[in-house]
C-alpha positions as CSV (number, residue, x, y, z in Angstrom):
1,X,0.0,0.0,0.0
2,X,3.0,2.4,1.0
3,X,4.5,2.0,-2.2
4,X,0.9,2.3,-4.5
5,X,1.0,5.8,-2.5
6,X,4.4,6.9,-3.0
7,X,3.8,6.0,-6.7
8,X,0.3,8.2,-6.6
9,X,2.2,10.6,-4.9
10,X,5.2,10.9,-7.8
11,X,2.4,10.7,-10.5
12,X,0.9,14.0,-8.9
13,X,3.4,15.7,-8.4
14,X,4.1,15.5,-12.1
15,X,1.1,16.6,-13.2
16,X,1.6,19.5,-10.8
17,X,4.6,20.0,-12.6
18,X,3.8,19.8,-16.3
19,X,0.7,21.6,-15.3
20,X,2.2,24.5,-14.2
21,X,5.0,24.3,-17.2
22,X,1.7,24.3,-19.9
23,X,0.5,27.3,-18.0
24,X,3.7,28.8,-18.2
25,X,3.9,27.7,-21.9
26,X,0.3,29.4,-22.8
27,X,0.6,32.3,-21.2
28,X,3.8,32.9,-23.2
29,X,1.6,32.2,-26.3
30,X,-0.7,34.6,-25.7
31,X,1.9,37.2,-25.4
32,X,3.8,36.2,-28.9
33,X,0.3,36.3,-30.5
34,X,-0.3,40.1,-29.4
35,X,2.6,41.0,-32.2
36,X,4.7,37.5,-33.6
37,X,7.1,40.0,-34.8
38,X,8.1,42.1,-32.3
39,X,8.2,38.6,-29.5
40,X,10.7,37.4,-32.5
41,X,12.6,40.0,-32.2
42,X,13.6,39.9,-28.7
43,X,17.0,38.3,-28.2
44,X,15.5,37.0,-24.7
45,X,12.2,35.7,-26.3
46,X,14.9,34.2,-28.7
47,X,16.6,32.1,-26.2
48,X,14.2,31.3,-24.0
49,X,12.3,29.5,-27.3
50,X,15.1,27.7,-28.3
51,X,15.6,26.9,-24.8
52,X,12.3,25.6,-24.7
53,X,11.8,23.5,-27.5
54,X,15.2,21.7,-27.7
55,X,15.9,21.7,-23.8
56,X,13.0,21.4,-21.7
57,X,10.7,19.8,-24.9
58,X,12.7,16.7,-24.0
59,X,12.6,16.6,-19.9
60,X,8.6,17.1,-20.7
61,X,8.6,14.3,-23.0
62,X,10.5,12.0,-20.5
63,X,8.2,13.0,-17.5
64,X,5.2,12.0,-19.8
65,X,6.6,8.5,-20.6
66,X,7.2,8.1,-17.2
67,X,3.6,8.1,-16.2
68,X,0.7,6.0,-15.9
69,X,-0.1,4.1,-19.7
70,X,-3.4,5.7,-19.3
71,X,-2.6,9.5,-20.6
72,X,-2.3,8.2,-24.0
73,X,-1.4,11.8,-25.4
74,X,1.3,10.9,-28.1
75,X,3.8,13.7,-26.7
76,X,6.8,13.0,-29.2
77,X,4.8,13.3,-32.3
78,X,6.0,16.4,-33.7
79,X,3.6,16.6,-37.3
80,X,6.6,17.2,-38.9
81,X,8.0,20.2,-37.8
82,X,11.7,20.7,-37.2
83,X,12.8,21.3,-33.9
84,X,15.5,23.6,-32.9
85,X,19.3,22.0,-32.7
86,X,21.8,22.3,-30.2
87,X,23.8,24.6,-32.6
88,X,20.6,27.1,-32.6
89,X,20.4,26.7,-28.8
90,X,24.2,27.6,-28.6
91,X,24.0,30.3,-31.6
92,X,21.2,32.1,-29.4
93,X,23.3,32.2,-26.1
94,X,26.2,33.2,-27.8
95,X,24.1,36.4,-29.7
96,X,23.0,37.0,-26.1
97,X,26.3,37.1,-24.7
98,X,27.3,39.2,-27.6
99,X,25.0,42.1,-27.1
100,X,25.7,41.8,-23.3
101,X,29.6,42.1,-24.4
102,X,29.2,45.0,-27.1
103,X,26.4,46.8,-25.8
104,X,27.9,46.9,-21.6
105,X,24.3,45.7,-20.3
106,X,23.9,44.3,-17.3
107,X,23.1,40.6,-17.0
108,X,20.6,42.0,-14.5
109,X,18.3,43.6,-16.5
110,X,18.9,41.4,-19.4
111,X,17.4,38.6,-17.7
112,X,15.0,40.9,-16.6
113,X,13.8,41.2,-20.3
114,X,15.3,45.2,-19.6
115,X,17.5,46.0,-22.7
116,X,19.0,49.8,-22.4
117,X,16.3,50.8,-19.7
118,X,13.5,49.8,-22.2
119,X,11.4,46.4,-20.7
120,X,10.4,44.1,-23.8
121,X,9.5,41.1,-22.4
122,X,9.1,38.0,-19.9
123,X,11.6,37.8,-17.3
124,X,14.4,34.5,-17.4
125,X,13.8,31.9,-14.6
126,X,16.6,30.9,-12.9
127,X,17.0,27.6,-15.0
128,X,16.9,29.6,-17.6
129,X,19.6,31.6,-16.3
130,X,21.4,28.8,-15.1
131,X,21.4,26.8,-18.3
132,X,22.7,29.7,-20.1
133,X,25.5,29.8,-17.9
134,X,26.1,25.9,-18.1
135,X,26.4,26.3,-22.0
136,X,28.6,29.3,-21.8
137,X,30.9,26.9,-19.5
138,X,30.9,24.3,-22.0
139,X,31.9,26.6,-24.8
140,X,34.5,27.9,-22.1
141,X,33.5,31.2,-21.6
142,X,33.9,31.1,-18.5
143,X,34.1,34.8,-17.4
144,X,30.7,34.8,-18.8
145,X,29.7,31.6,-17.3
146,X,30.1,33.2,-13.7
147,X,28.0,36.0,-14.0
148,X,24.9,34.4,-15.1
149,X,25.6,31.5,-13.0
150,X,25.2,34.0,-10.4
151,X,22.1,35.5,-11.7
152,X,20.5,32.6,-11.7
153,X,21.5,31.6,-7.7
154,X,20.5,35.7,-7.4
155,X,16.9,34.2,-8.5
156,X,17.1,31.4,-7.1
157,X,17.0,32.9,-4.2
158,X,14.2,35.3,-4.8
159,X,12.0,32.2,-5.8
160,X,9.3,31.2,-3.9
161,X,10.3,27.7,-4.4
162,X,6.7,26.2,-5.2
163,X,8.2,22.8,-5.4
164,X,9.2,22.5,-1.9
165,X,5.6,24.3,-0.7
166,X,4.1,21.4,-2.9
167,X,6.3,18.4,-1.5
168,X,7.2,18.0,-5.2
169,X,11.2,16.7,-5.9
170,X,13.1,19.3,-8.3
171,X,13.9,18.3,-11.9
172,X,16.9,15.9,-11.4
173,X,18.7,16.3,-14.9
174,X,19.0,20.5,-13.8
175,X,20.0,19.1,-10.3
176,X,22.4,16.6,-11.8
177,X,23.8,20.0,-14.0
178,X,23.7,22.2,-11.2
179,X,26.2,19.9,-9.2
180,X,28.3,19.0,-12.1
181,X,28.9,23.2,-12.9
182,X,29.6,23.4,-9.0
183,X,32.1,20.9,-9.1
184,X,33.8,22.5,-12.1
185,X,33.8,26.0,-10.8
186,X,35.5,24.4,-7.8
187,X,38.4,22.7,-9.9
188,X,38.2,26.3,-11.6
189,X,39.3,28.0,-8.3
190,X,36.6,29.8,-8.6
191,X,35.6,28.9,-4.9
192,X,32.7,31.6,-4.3
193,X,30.6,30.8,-6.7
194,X,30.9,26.7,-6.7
195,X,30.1,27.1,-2.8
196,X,27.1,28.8,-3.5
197,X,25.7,26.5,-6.5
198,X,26.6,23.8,-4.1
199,X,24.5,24.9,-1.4
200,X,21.5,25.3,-3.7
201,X,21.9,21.8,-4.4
202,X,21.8,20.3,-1.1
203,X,19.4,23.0,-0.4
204,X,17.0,21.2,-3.2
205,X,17.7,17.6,-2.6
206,X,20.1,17.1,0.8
207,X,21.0,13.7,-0.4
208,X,23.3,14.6,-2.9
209,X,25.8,15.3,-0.1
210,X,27.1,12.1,-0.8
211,X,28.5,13.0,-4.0
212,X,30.8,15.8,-2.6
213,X,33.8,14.1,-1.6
214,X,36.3,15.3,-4.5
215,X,40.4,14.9,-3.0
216,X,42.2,18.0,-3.0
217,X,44.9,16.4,-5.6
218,X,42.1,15.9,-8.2
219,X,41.0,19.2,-8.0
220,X,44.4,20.6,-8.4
221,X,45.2,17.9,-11.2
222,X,41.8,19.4,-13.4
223,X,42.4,23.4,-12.1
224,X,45.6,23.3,-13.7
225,X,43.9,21.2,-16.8
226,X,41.3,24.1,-17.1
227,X,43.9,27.0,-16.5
228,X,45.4,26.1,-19.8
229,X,42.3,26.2,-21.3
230,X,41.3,29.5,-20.3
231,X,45.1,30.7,-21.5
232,X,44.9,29.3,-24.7
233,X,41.3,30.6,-24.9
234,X,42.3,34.2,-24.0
235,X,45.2,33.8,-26.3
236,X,43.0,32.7,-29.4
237,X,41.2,35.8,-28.8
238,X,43.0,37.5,-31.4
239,X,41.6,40.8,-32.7
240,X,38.6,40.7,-30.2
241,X,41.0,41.7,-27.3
242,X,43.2,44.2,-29.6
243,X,42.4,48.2,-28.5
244,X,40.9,48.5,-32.3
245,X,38.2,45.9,-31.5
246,X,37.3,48.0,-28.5
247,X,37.1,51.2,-29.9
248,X,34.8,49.3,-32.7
249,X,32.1,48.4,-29.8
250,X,32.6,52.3,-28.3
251,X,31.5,53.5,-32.1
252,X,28.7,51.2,-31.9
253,X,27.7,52.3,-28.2
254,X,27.6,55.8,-29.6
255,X,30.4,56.5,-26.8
256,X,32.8,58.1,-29.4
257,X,31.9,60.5,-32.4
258,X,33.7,62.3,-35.4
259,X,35.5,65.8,-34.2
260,X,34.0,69.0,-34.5
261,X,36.6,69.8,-37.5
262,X,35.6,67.0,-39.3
263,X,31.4,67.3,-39.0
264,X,31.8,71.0,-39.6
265,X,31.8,70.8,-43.1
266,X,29.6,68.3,-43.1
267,X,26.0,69.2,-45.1
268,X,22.6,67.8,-45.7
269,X,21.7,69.1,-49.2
270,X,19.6,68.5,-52.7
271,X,21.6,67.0,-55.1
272,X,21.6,66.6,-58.6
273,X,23.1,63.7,-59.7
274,X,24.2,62.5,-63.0
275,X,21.0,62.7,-64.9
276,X,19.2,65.8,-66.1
277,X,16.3,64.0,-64.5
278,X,17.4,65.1,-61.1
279,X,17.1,68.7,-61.9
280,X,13.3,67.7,-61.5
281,X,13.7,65.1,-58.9
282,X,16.6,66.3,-56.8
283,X,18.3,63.5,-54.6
284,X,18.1,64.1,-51.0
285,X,22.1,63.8,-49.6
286,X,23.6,63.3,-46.3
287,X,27.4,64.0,-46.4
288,X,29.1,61.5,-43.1
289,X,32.5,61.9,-44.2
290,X,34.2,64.0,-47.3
291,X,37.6,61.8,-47.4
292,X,37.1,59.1,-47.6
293,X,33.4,60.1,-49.1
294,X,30.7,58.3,-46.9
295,X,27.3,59.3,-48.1
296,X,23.2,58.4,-47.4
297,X,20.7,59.0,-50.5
298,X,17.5,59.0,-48.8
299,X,14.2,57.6,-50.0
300,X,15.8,55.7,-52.9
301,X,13.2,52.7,-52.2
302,X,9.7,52.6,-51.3
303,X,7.9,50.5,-49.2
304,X,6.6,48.4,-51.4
305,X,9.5,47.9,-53.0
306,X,11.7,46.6,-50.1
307,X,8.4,44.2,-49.4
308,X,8.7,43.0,-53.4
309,X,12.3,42.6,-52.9
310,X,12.2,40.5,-49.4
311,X,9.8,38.3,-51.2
312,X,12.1,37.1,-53.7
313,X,15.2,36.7,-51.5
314,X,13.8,34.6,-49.0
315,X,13.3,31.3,-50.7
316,X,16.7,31.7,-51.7
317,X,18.2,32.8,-48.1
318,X,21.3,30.9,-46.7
319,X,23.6,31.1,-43.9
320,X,26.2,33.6,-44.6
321,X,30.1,33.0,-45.2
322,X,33.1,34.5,-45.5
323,X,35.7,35.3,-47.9
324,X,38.4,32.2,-47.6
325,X,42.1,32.6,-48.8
326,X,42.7,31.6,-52.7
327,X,42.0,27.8,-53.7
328,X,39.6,27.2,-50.5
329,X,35.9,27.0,-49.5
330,X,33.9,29.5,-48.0
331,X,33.0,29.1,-44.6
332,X,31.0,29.7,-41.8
333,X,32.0,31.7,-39.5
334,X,31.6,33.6,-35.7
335,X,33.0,36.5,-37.5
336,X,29.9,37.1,-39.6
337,X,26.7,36.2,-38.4
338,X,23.6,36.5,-40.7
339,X,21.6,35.3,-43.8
340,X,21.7,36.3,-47.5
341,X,21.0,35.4,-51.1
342,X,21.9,36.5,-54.3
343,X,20.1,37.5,-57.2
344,X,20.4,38.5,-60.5
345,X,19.7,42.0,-61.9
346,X,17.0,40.4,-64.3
347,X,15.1,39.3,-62.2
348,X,12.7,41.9,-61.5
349,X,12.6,45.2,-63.2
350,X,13.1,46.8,-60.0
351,X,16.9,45.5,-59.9
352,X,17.4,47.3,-62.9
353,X,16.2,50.2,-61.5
354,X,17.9,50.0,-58.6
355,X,21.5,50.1,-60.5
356,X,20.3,53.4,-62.5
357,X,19.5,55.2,-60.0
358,X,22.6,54.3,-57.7
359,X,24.7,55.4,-61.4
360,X,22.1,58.2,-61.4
361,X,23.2,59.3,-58.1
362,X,27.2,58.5,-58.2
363,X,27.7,58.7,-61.8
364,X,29.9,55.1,-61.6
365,X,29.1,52.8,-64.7
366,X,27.4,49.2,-63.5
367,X,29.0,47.3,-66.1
368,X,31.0,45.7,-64.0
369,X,28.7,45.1,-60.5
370,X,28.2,41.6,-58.7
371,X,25.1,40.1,-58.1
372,X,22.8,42.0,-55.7
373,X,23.0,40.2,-52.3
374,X,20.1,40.7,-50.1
375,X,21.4,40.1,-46.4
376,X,19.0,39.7,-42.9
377,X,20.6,40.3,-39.7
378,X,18.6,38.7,-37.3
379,X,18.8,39.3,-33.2
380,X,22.5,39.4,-32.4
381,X,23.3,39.3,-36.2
382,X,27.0,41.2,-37.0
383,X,29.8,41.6,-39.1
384,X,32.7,42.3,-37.5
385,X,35.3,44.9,-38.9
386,X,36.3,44.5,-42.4
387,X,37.2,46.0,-45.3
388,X,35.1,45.4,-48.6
389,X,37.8,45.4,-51.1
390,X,39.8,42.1,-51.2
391,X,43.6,42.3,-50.6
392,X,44.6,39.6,-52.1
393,X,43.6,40.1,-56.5
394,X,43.2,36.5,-56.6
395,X,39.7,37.0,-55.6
396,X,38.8,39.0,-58.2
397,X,38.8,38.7,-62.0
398,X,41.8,41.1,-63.2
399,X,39.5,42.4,-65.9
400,X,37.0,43.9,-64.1
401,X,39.4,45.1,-60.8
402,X,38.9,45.2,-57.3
403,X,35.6,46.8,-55.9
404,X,35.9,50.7,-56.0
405,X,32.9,51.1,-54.2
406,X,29.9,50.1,-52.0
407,X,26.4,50.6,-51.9
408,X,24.0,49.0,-49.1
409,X,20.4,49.7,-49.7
410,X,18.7,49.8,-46.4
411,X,15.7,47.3,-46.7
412,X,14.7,48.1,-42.4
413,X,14.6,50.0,-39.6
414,X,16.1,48.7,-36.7
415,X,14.8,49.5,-33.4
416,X,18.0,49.2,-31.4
417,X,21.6,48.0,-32.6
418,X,22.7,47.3,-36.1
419,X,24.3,50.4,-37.3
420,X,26.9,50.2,-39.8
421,X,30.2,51.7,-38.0
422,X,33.1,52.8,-38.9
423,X,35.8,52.7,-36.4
424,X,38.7,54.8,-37.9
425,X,36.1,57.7,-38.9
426,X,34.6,57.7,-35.6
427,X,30.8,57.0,-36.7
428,X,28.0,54.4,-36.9
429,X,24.9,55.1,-39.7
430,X,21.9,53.9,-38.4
431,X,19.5,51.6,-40.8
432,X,16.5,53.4,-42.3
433,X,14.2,52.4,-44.3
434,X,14.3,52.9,-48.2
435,X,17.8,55.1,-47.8
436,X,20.8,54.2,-49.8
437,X,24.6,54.4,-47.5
438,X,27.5,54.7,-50.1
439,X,31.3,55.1,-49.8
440,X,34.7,54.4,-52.3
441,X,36.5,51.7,-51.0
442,X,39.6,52.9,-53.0
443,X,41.6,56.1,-53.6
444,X,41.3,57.6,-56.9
445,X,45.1,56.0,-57.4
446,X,43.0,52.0,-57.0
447,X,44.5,51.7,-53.7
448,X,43.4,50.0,-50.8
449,X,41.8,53.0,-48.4
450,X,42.5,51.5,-45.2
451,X,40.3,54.2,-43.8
452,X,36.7,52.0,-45.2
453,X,37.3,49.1,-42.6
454,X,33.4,49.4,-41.4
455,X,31.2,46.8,-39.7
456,X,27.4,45.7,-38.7
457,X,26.9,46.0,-35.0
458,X,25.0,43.8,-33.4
459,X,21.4,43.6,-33.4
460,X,20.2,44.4,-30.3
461,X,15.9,44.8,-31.0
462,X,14.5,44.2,-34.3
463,X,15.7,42.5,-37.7
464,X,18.2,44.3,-40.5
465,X,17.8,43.8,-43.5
466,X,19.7,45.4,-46.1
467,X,20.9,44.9,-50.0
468,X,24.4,45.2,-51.2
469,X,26.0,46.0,-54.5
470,X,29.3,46.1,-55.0
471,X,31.0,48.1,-57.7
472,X,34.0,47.0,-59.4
473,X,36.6,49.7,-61.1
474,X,36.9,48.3,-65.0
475,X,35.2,51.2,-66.8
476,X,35.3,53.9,-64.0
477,X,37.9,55.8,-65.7
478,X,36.5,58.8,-66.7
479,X,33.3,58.3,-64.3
480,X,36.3,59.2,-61.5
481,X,39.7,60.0,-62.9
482,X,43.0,59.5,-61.3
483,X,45.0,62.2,-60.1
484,X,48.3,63.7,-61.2
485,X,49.4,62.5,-57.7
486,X,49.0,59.4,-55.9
487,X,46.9,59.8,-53.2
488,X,46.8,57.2,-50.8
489,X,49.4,58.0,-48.2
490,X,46.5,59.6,-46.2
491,X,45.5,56.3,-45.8
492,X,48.8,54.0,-45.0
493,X,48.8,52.8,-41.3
494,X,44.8,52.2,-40.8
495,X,46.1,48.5,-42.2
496,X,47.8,47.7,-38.9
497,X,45.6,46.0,-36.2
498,X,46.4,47.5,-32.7
């Protein structure tokens, strides 16, 4: 009889359990259905969906198999539908930690669903928290790793802990996690934090006591195991621990702007173009920078347009990659994070239009222009610094040159993040909608303007979405002459990482 009771007594408990999760789970329906597009756009929504459906999708489906043969709801049938992988799960945290990193916000109110003082959403749970920090660990991050670990003992401790005023046990695969991060913080050194996961264990289920009996040797043996790590780790770094890197996130923070003597001639003005049409139709120019020339046509697109235009790039959307060194593939990478496709200039009128009135405005000839490449930057989407030109001519076909310019057709707006910075001019452009942002990549001379090296920040609220054309310099002789001088010493130096 005791044993029919304890099993009555597990069974409810895990209905109490997957009861309160389905609540949890509809509530947080309801609140995507208000507006799908702004919950989606939430790097915390983000997460905490992935987290969902690839993490705690499978502890539901084991509690359910674990009951009674008489709920004969078919909980893994999925109708098809493709569930997240770990890499999403792990892409997600790492866009979080990114915009925590390059945006200085405090894991505090991130978990809070705060992002720069403005409260979009649901706050994390502690497990949510604490998972975070457990896949941060095993990526070895593990400054990172500490600070939400701590968040999520900060809320831990805040919690009401329903499962204990309902006699119900915890979930022992987070348990089992929980004391395995402890340990590891402990080999770590990091003794503060692995005392207080550790508590919070045997807090939650006082049996586990038994497992904490680790010999002093062994922890010294896997501290000094781990302490290479983290060398090597910090070591790999590379150019995200060099001064220029920083300075890059300060642009993108707005913490740093151009000097007074170089906005001073700056001007916001009607231009004419290249076509006698714009006598009529004057274009509507913002000057960011005279040398190198950094310039926004606005209201080159209209809305309908950009809707036309996102319509036909997304069946053809793929992960974006970058530019490998001669005779290899290209690849994924950290360094670049977003989605693109690329289509052909026939494809739609529009295209065509697009390139006359980007020669229109610039007077370059598009003769000689690659594909158009529509690009989405979702939450925590980025390019890192770069320059557009390519260094080495083997990427390029000799006859048509290296690319003289840039043009990125703004296809969004962006409600926070995702300006296009540029660290060496001191200033980001921010995305808006239907507005064209053009600079030369090269001096008049076809060098290399070191000066150019620009990147997309981070995507902190929203979704970018922007097209590209790149211009190449075959038949831009007389559409920008040389000059009697070189004139690219200006330049020289900007190529050297600090």
């Amino acid at each position: 009889m005791s044993e029919l009771s304890s099993q009555l007594d597990a069974t409810r408990n895990t209905l109490k359990q997957l009861e309160s999760e389905v609540t949890a789970i509809k509530l947080e329906h309801a609140m995507a259905a208000k507006g799908l597009e702004n919950y989606l756009t939430n790097p915390i929504n983000i997460y905490r969906l992935m987290k969902r459906l690839h993490t705690d999708w499978q502890q539901m489906e084991r509690r359910v198999q674990q009951m009674s043969t008489q709920i004969r709801f078919n909980i893994t049938q999925h109708y098809g539908l493709n569930f997240p992988s770990q890499e999403d799960v792990d892409g997600a945290a790492l866009a979080l930690v990114r915009l925590q990193s390059t945006y200085k916000l405090d894991v505090a109110q991130v978990a809070a669903g705060i992002l720069n003082g403005i409260k979009y959403g649901t706050d994390m749970s502690w497990q949510d928290c604490f998972v975070l920090g457990q896949q941060l660990f095993e990526m070895e991050d593990y400054n990172n790793t500490k600070v939400w670990l701590r968040e999520s003992m900060e809320r831990l401790r805040r919690h009401q802990q329903p499962q204990h005023q309902d006699h119900s046990a915890p979930e022992p695969t987070i348990l089992n996690s929980m004391e395995m991060v402890a340990k590891s913080l402990f080999q770590m050194g990091d003794f503060d934090t692995a005392y207080e996961l550790s508590q919070r264990v045997l807090e939650l289920d006082p049996s586990r006591i038994r497992n904490w009996h680790l010999s002093a040797k062994a922890a010294n043996v896997v501290q000094g195991e781990i302490g290479e790590v983290a060398q090597s780790r910090h070591a790999d770094g590379g150019y995200r621990l060099t001064q220029e890197f920083a300075h890059y996130e300060k642009v993108c923070r707005g913490e740093v702007s151009a000097s007074a003597a170089q906005q001073r001639p700056l001007r916001c003005r009607y231009a004419r173009g290249q076509h006698a049409y714009r006598v009529l139709a004057p274009l509507k120019l913002e000057e960011h920078s005279l040398d190198p020339l950094v310039v926004s046509y606005h209201d080159m697109l209209s809305p309908q347009q950009i809707i036309e235009l996102r319509q036909m790039a997304v069946p053809h959307m793929k992960r974006s990659t970058v530019n490998p060194l001669p005779g290899r593939q290209s690849k994924k990478s950290a360094f670049r994070v977003s989605k693109n496709a690329w289509l052909e200039y026939d494809t739609h009128p529009m295209m065509g239009r697009m390139l006359r009135d980007l020669s229109d405005a610039t007077g370059l000839d598009m003769t000689y222009c690659e594909q158009l490449q529509v690009a989405n930057y979702g939450v925590g989407g980025h390019y890192e610094p770069h320059w557009d030109f390519f260094v080495d001519s083997q990427h390029y076909p000799a006859e048509e040159g290296n690319r003289i310019a840039t043009a990125i057709f703004y296809l969004s707006d962006v409600e926070q993040g995702g300006a296009t910075a540029f660290p060496f001019l001191n200033f980001a452009v921010r995305p808006q909608l239907g507005n064209i942002l053009f600079w030369y990549n090269l001096h008049r001379s076809l060098d290399m303007d070191y000066r150019t090296k620009h990147a997309g920040c981070p995507v902190l609220k929203g979704s970018k979405w922007i097209a590209n054309i790149w211009i190449h310099e075959a038949t831009q002789t007389f559409a920008r002459p040389c000059d009697v001088i070189r004139d690219n010493e200006v330049s020289l130096g900007y190529d050297i990482i600090e």
